[in-house]
GUDO-475233 format. One record per residue: residue number from 1; residue in one letter; x, y, z of N, C-alpha, C in turn. Coordinates in steps of 0.1 Angstrom, whole numbers. Example, Ala and Ser with C-alpha at 12.3 -4.5 7.8 and 13.67 -1.06 7.14 Angstrom:
2
PT   i aa   n_X   n_Y   n_Z  ca_X  ca_Y  ca_Z   c_X   c_Y   c_Z
PT   1  a   132   -57    78   123   -45    78   132   -33    78
PT   2  s   128   -22    71   137   -11    71   129     0    79
//
This chain:
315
PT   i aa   n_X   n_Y   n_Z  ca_X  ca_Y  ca_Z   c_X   c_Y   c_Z
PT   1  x  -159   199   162  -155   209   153  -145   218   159
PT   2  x  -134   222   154  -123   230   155  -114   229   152
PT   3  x   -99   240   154   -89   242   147   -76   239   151
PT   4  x   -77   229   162   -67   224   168   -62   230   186
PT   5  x   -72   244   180   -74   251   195   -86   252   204
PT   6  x   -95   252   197  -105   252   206  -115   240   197
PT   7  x  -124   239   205  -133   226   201  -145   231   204
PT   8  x  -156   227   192  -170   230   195  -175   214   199
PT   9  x  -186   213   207  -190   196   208  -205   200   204
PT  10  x  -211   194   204  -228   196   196  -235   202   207
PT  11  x  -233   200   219  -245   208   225  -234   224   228
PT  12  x  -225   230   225  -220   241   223  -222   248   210
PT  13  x  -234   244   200  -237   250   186  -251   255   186
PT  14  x  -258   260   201  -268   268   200  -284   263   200
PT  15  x  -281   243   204  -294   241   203  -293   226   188
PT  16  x  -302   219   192  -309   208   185  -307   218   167
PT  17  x  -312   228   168  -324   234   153  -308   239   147
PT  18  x  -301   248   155  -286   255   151  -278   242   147
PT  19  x  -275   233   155  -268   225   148  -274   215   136
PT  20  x  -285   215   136  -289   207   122  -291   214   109
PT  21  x  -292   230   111  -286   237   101  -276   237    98
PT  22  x  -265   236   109  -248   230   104  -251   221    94
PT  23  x  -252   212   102  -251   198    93  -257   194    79
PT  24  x  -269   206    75  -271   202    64  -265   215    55
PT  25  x  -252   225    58  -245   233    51  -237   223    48
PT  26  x  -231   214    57  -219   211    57  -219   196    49
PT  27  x  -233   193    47  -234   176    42  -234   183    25
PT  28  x  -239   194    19  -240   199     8  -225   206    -2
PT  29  x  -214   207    12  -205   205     5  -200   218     1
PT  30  x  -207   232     6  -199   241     0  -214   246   -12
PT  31  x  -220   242   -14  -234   246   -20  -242   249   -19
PT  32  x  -250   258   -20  -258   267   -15  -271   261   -15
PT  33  x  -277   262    -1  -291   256     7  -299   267     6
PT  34  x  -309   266     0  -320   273     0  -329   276    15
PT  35  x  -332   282    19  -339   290    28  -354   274    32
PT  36  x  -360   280    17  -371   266    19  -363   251    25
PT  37  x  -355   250    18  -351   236    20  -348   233    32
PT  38  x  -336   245    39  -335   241    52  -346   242    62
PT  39  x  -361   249    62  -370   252    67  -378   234    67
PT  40  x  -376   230    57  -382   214    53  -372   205    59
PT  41  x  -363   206    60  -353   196    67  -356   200    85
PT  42  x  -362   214    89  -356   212    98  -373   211   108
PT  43  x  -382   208    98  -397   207   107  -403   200    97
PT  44  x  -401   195    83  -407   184    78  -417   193    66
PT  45  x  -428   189    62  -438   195    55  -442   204    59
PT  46  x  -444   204    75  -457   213    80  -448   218    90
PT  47  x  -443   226    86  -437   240    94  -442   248    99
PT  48  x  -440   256   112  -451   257   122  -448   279   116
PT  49  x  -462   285   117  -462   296   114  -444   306   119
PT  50  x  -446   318   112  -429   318   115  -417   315   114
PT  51  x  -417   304   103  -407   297   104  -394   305   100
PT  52  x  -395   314    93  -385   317    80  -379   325    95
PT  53  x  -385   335   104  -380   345   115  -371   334   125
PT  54  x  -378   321   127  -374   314   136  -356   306   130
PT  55  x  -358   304   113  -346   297   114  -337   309   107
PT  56  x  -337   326   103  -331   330   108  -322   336   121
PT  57  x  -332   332   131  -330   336   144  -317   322   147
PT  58  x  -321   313   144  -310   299   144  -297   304   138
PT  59  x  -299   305   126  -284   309   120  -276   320   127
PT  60  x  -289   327   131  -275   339   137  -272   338   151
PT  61  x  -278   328   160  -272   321   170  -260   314   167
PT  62  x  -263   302   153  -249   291   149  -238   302   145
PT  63  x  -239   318   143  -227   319   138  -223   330   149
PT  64  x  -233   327   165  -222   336   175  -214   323   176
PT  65  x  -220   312   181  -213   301   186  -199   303   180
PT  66  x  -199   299   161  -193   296   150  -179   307   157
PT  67  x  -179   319   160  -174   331   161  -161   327   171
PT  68  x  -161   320   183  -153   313   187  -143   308   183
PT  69  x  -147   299   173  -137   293   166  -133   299   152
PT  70  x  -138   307   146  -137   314   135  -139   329   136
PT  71  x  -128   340   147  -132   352   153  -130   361   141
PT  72  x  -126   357   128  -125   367   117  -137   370   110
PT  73  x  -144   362   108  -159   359    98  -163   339   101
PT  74  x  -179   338   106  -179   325   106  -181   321    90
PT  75  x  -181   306    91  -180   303    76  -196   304    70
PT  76  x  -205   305    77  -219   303    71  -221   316    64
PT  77  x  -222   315    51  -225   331    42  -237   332    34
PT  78  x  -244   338    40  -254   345    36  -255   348    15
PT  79  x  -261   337     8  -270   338    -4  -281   347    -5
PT  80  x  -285   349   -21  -298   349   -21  -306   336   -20
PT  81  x  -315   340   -13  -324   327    -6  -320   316     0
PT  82  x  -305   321     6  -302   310    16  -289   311    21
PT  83  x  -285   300    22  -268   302    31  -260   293    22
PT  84  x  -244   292    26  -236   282    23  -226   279    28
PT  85  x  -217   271    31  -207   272    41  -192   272    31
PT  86  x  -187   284    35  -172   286    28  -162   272    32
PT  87  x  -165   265    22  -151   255    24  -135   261    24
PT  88  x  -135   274    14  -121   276    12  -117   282    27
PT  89  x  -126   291    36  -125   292    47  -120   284    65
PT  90  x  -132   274    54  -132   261    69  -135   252    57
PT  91  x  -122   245    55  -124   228    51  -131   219    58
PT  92  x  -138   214    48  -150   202    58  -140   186    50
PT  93  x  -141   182    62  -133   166    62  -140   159    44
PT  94  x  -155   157    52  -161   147    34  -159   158    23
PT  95  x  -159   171    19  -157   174    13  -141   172     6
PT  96  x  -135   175    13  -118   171    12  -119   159     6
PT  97  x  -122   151    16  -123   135    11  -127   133    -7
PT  98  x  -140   139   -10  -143   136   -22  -132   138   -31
PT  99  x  -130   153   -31  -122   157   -38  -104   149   -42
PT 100  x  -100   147   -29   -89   136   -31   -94   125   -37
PT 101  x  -105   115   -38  -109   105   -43  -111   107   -59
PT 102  x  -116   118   -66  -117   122   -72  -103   124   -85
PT 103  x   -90   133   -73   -80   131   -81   -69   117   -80
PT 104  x   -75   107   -71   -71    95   -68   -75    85   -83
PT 105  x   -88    91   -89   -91    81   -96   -87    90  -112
PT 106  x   -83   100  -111   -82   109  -125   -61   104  -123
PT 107  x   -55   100  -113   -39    99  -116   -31    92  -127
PT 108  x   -25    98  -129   -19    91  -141   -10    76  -139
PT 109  x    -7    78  -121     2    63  -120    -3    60  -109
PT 110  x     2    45  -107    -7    37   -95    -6    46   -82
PT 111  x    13    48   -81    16    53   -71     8    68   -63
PT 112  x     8    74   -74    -2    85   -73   -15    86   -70
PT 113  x   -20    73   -73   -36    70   -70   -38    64   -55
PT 114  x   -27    61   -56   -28    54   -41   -27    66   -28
PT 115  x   -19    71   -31    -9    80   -24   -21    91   -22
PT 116  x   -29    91   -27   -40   107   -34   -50    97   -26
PT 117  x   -53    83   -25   -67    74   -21   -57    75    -2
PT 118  x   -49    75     2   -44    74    15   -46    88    19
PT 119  x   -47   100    11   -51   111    25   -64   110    22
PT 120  x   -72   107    13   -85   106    12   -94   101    24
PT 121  x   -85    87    26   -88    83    34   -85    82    51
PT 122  x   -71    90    52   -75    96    65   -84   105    69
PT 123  x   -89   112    63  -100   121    67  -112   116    69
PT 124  x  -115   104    64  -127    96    69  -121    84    76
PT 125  x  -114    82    88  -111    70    96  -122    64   103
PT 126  x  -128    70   107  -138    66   112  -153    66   110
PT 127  x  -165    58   111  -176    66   102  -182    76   111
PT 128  x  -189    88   100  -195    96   103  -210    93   112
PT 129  x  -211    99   122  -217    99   136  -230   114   140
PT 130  x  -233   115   144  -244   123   151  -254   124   156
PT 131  x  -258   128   168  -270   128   175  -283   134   166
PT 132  x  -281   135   157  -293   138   145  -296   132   138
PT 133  x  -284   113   139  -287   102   130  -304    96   127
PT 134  x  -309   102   134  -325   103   135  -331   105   124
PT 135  x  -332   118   119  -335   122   110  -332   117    93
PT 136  x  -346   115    88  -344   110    78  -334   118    66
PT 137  x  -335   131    63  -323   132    58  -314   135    61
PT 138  x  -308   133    73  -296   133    79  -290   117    78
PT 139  x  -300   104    75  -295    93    75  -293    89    63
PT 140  x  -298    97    54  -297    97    39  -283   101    33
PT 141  x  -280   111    40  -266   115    35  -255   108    42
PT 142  x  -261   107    55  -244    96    63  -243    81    53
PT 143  x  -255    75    49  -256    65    40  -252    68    30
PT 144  x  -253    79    23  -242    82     9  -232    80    10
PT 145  x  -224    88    20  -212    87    26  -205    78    26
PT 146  x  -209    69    36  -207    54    37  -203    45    24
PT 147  x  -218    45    18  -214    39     1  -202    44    -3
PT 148  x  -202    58    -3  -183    64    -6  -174    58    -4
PT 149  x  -172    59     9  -164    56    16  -158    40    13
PT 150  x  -166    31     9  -166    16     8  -160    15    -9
PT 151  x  -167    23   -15  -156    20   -29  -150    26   -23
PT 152  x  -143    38   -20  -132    43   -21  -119    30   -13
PT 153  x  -125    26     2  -114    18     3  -114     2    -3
PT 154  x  -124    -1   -12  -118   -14   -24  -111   -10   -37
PT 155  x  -115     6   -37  -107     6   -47   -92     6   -49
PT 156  x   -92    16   -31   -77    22   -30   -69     7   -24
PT 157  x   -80    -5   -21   -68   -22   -17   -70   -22   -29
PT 158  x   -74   -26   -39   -70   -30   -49   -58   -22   -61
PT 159  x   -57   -14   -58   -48    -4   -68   -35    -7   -58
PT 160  x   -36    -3   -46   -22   -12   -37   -17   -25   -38
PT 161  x   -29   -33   -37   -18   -44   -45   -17   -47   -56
PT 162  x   -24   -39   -67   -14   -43   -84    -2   -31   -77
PT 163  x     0   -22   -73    15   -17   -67    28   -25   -55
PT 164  x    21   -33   -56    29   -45   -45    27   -44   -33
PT 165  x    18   -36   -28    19   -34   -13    10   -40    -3
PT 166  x    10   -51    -2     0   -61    -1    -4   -57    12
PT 167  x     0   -59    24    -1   -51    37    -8   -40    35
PT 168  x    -8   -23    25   -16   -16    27   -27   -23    20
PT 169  x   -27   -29    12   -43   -35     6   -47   -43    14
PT 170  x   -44   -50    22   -51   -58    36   -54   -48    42
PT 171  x   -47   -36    50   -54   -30    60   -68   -23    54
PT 172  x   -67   -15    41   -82   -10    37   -90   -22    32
PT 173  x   -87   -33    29   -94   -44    28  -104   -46    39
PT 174  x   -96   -46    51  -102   -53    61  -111   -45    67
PT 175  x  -107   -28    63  -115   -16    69  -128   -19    60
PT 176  x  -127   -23    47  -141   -19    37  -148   -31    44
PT 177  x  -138   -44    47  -151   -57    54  -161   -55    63
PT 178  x  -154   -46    72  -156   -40    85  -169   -32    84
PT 179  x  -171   -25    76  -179   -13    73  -195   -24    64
PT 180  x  -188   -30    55  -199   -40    48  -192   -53    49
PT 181  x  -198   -62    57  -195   -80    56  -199   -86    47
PT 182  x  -205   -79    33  -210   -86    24  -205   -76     7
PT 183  x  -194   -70    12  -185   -65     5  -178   -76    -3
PT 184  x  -177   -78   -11  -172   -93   -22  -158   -89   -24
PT 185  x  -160   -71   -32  -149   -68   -40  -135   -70   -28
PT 186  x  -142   -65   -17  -131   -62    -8  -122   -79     0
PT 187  x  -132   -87     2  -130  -102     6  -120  -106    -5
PT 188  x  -120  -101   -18  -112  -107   -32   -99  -103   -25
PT 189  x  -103   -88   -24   -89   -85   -22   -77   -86   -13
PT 190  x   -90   -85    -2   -85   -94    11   -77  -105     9
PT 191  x   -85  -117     5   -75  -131     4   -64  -128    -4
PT 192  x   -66  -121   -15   -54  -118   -26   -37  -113   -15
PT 193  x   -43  -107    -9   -36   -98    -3   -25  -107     4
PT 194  x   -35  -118    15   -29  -122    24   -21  -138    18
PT 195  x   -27  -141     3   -18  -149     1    -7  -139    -8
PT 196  x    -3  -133    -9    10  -125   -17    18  -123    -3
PT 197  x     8  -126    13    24  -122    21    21  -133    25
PT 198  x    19  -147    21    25  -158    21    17  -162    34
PT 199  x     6  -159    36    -8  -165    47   -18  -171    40
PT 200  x   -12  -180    33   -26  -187    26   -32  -195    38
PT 201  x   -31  -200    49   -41  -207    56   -47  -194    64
PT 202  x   -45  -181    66   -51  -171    74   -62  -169    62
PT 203  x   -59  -167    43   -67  -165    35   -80  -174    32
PT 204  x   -75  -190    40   -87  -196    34   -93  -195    49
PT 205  x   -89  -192    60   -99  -188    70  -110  -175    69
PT 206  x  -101  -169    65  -112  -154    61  -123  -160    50
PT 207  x  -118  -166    38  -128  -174    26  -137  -181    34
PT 208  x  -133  -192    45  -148  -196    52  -155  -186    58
PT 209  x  -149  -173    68  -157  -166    72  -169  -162    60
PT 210  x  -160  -157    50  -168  -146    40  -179  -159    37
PT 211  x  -178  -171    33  -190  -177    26  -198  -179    35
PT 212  x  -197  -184    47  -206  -185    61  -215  -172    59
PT 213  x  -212  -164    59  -220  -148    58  -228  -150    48
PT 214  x  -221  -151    33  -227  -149    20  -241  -158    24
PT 215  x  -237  -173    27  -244  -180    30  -256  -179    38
PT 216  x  -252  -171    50  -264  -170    59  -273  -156    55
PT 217  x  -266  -146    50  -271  -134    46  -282  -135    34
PT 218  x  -275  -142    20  -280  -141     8  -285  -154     3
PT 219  x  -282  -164     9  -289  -179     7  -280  -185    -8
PT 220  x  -271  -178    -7  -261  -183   -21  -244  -184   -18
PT 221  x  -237  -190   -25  -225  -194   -26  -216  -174   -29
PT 222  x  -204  -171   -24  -198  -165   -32  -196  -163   -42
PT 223  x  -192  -148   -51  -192  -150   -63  -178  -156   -73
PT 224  x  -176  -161   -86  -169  -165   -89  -155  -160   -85
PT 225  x  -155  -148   -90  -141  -141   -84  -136  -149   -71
PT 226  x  -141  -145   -59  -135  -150   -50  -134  -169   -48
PT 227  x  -149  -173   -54  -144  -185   -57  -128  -190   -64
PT 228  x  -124  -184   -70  -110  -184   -83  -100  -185   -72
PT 229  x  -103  -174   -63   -88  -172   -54   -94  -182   -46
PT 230  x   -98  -188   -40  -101  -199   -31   -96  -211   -35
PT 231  x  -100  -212   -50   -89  -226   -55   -78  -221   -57
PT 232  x   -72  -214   -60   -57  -214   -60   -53  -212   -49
PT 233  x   -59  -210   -35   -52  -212   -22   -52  -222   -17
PT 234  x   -61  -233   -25   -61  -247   -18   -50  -255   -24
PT 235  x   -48  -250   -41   -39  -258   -45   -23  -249   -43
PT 236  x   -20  -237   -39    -8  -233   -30    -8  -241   -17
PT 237  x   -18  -243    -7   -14  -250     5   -13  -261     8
PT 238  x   -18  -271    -7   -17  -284    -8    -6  -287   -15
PT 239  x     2  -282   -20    14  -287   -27    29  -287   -15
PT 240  x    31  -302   -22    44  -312   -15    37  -315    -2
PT 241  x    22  -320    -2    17  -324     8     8  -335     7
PT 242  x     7  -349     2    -2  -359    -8   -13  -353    -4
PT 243  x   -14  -359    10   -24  -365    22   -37  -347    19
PT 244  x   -28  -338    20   -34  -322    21   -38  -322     5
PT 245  x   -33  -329    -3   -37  -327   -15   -49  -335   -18
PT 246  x   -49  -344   -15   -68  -353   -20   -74  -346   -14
PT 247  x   -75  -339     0   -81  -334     8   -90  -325     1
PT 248  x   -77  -314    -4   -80  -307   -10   -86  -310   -27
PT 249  x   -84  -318   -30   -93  -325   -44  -107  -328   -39
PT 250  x  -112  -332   -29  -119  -337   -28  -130  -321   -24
PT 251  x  -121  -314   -14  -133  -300   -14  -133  -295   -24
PT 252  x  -121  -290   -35  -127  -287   -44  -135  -292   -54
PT 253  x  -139  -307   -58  -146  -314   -66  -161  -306   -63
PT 254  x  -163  -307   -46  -175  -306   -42  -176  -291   -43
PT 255  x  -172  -282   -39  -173  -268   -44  -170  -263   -55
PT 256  x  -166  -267   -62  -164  -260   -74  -177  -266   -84
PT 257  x  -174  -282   -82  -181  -292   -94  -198  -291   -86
PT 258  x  -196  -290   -76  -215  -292   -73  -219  -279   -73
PT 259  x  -210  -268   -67  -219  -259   -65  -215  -243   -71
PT 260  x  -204  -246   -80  -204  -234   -85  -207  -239  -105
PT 261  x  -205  -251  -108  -200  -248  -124  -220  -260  -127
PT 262  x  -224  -262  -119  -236  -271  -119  -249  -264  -115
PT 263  x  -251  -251  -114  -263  -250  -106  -278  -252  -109
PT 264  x  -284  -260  -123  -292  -268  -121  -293  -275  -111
PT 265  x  -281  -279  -106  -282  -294   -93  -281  -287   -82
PT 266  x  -290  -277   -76  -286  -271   -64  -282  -279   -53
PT 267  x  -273  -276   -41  -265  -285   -33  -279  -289   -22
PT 268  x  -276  -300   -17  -291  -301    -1  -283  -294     7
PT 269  x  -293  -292    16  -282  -287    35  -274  -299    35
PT 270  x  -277  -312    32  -265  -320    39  -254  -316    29
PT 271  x  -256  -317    16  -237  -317    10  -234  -299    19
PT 272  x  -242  -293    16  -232  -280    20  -227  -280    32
PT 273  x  -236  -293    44  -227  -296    55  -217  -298    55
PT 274  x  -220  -314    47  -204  -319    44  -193  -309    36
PT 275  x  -197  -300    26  -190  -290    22  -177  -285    35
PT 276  x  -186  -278    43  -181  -270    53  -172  -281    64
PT 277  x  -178  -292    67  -167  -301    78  -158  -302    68
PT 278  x  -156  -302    57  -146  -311    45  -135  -297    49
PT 279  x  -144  -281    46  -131  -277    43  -126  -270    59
PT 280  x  -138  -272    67  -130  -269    81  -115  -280    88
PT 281  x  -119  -291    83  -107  -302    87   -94  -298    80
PT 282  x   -97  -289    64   -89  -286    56   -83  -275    64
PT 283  x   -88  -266    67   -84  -253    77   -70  -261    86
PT 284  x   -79  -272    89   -70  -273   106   -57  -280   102
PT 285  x   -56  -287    87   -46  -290    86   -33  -283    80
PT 286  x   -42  -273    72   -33  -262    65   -26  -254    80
PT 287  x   -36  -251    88   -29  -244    98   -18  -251   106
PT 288  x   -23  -263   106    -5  -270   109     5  -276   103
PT 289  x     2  -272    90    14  -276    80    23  -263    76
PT 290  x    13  -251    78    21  -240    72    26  -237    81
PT 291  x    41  -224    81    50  -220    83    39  -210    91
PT 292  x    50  -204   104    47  -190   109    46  -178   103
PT 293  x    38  -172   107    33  -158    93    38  -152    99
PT 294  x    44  -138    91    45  -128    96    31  -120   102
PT 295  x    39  -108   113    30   -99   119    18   -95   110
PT 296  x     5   -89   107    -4   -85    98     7   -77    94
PT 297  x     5   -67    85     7   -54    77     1   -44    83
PT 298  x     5   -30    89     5   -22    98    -5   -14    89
PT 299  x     2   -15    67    -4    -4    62    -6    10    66
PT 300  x     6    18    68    -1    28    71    -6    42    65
PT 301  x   -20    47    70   -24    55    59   -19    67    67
PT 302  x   -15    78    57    -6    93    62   -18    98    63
PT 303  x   -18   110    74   -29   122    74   -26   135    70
PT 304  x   -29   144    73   -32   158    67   -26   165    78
PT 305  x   -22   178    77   -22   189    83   -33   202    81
PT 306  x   -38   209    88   -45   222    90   -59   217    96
PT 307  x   -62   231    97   -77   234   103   -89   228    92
PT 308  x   -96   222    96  -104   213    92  -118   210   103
PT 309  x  -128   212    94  -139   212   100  -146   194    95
PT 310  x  -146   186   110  -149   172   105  -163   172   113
PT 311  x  -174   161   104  -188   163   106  -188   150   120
PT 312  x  -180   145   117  -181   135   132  -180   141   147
PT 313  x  -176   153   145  -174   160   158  -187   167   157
PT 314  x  -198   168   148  -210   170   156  -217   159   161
PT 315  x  -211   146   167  -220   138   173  -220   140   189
//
C-alpha cells in the first residue's frame, strides 16, 4: 500500500488483527462495516470478552500506521456503528476496477468498451494475494474477485476481436486461460484469435491442449462452440493440401460424427485414443506445412496514473 512515495508492507500495519481490519474496509469497497461484523470476521462466533475495546484499540493503531502515508486524515472514517474506508480519498485498485468494468459494459461503441475493459484491467494484473488468504472470509472475497476478474478478461478478448484486434484478444485470452484452464468462453476466443493472425496450426495446438483438460477434468468432450472453431481450422489448414485433407476428413468424421453430433454412442477409451493419435499426427503435419507465424501479439493493456491503494500489497 502507498502513493508512489512511501510503501506500507503487511507487517508495517500494526499487527495480524490491524491489518485484517484493513482488508475487510477495503474488500467492501467504500461501504460501511459494522462494528459487529468486523468483531465476527476478526475472532469468529466466540469473541473473547472485550472485544469491542480491543478492536477499537486496532483501528486506532491501523490509522497511526495509515498516518504515514496519508499525513492529512487516514482513510478509515469513523460511522455510526462502524467504520468505512474513503475511496474518494484513497482509491482502492478492485474498487476502481469494478467500476471501469461497469462503464466498459454500459459503452456505447466497441472501441470504448474495450478501451474502459483495458484500464480495468490493469489495475488487476495480477491476482489478489495475502497472508490472511487463510481466513474464510478473506477467501471468500479474493474468490469473488477472481470470478470478476475472469469474465471481465473474456469479455474484454471477445469485444477485441469483433474490433479487429486479435493480438489484444489473445493476450486477455490467454490471461483468463491462465487464471481458469477450464475457461471455454476464453479457449473460443483464444483459437478465434489466433486463427484471424493466421496461426491456425498454433490454434489447433492450444484446441488439443484445451480438450486434453476438458477431458481429464470433466470426463467430457468440449463444448460445441469451440468444437465449430476446431473444424473450421482443420478445414483452413487442410486446404490445397489432398494428403492433409483426408487426414483431416477422417479426424473430423470421428470427432464430430462419433462424438459430438451422436452421443447415445458414447466413444470407448480406444476410439478417443485413436481420436487423439489421429489428430496429434494432424498437429505434426499442419505444423510443417504451415508458413512461419508471426511474433505472438504483445496486446498491450495501458495503466493508470495516481495514488492508489492496491489490496495485493497487503500480502
Amino acid at each position: 500500500m502507498g502513493d508512489g512515495r512511501l510503501v506500507l508492507g503487511p507487517r508495517d500495519l500494526g499487527g495480524a488483527k490491524a491489518r485484517q481490519v484493513l482488508l475487510a474496509l477495503l474488500f467492501e469497497g467504500g461501504a460501511s462495516v459494522s462494528k459487529d461484523r468486523l468483531i465476527e470476521f476478526l475472532w469468529g462466533p466466540t469473541p473473547p470478552a472485550g472485544a469491542l475495546g480491543t478492536l477499537e484499540a486496532y483501528v486506532s493503531v491501523l490509522r497511526k500506521r495509515l498516518a504515514a502515508v496519508f499525513p492529512d486524515a487516514p482513510p478509515v472514517v469513523t460511522v455510526p456503528g462502524g467504520y468505512r474506508w474513503d475511496v474518494e480519498r484513497a482509491p482502492v485498485d478492485v474498487v476502481e476496477f469494478a467500476r471501469l468494468a461497469t462503464v466498459a459494459r454500459g459503452a456505447r461503441s466497441l472501441a470504448a468498451a474495450v478501451d474502459a475493459y483495458a484500464a480495468a484491467l490493469a489495475l488487476v494484473a495480477r491476482p489478489v494475494t495475502t497472508v490472511d488468504a487463510d481466513l474464510p472470509w478473506v477467501e471468500q472475497h479474493v474468490a469473488g474477485l477472481h470470478a470478476q476478474v475472469l469474465r471481465v478478461l473474456t469479455d474484454a478478448a471477445r469485444l477485441a476481436l469483433d474490433l479487429g484486434e486479435p493480438g489484444r484478444a489473445e493476450t486477455w485470452a490467454r490471461a483468463a486461460v491462465d487464471r481458469d484452464v477450464l475457461a471455454e468462453g476464453a479457449w473460443q476466443v483464444l483459437l478465434e484469435s489466433l486463427d484471424q493472425q493466421g496461426r491456425q496450426a498454433e490454434a489447433l495446438r492450444a484446441y488439443e491442449r484445451c480438450r486434453a483438460v476438458v477431458l481429464h477434468e470433466l470426463g467430457c468432450e468440449p463444448g460445441a462452440g469451440l468444437r465449430a472453431v476446431f473444424t473450421r481450422l482443420l478445414a483452413a489448414t487442410a486446404s490445397g493440401d489432398d494428403e492433409l485433407r483426408d487426414l483431416v476428413d477422417a479426424v473430423v468424421r470421428l470427432h464430430v460424427g462419433v462424438l459430438a453430433t451422436a452421443p447415445a454412442r458414447p466413444a470407448s477409451p480406444e476410439s478417443v485414443e485413436e481420436d487423439c493419435r489421429r489428430l496429434r499426427t494432424l498437429l505434426r503435419a499442419a505444423t510443417a506445412t504451415a508458413p512461419a507465424t508471426a511474433t505472438r501479439g504483445a496486446g498491450r493493456v495501458p495503466g493508470q496514473r495516481g495514488a492508489r491503494v492496491t489490496t495485493a500489497a497487503t500480502a
